[in-house]
Every structure is written in C-alpha cells, then in structure tokens.
N, C-alpha and C positions, 0 to 999 in steps of 0.2 A: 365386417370384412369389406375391402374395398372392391367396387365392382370390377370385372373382369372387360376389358374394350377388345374386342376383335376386329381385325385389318383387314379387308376383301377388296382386292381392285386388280385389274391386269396390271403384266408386268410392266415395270417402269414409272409407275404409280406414284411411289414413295412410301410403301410399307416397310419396310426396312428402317429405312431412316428415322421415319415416324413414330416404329416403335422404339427405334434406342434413344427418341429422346425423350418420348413420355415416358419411359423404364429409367430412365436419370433423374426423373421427379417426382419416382415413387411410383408410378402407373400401373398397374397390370395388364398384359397383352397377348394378343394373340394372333400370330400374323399368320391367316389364312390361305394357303395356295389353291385357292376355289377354283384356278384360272388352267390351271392343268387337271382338274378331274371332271368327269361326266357325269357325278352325285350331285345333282342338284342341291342337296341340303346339307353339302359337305361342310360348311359353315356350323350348324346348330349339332353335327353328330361329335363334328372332331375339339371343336372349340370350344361350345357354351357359353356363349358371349351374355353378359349382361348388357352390353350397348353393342350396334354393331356400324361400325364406319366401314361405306364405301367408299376408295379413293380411288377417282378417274383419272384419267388422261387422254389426250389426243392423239391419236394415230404418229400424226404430225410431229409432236411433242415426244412420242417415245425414240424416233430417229434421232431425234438433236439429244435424248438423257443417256441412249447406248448404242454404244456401235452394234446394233445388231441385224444378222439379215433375215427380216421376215415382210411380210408382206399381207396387205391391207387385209387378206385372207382370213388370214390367221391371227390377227388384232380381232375385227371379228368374230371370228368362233369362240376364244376369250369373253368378249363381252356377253356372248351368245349362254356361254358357259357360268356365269355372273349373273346371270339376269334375275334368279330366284333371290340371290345376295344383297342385291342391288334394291328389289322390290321391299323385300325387308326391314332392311335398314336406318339405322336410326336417322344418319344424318349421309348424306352425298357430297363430296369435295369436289368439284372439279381443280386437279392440283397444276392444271400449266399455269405459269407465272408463279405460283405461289412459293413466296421464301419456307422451307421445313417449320419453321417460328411459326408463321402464321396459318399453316396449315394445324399442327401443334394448339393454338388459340382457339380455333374455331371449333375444336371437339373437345375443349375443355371448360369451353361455354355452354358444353351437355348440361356439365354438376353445378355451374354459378352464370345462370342464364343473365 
C-alpha cells in the first residue's frame, strides 16, 4: 500500500494545491487543518500520516496569495498552533517563491532521494 503524505501548514501555504496535484499522480493525502484547532496532535489522531509535510509561509507572502483580512496576530497563533506539526515532521517547505511543481519535487524526493 502506498504511504499516506499529510499536509500541515497555516493558511495560504499551498496545501490545497499540493495536494491535488500529488492526488493526480497517484498520491495519497491528507490535508490537515492543524492551523484552526487547539489539539496539538491533531495531525496524528485525525490523519495518520505515514510521512508528514509542513508547508510554510510568510506572513508577508499570505497577503500577496489572498485577499484576506487578518493580522500578524493571528498568523501567529497559527504557527503557534502548528508547532507540535511542524517539530514532527518529515520534511519543512518554506513555499514563498516556489512554483506548486517544485514544491510537489521536493516531497517526492521523500521516496527516490
């Protein structure tokens, strides 16, 4: 059975994206919302991840991905909320700049280093 990849990062990350396009290549995933709950280990009850990818971003970088109004605050208590996720994890992206392809590459380099 092919292993199971879990997505964890605040919003604007690229979890989303990341996972519909490794699920177009066969992938199996699981896009974790760690970033809205106070379960520290809401990652390992809800998902079960065989690999776990965090995907960052810049404060900075989530104004220019969505028009949203929030505030360095509350970015933040996100990452604040993440932090058990983040220590975990298999592999950490930081995704500003990166094309979805190569963010895509870089956790695909888990199974054929």
């Amino acid at each position: 059975m092919d292993p199971v990849i879990g997505l964890v990062g605040p919003c604007t990350s690229g979890k989303s994206t990341i996972r519909t396009l490794l699920e177009s290549e066969g992938y199996q995933t699981r896009h974790i919302a760690q970033e809205h709950s106070f379960v520290q280990d809401m990652w390992q009850v809800v998902a079960h991840p065989d690999l776990l990818v965090f995907l960052d971003v810049s404060y900075e970088e989530t104004l220019r991905r969505r028009d949203q109004d929030w505030t360095l605050a509350e970015y933040e208590v996100q990452q604040r909320r993440l932090a058990h996720a983040r220590q975990h994890a298999d592999l950490v992206i930081m995704t500003d700049g990166l094309a979805p392809g190569e963010i895509a590459e870089k956790i695909l380099r888990l199974f054929n280093p």
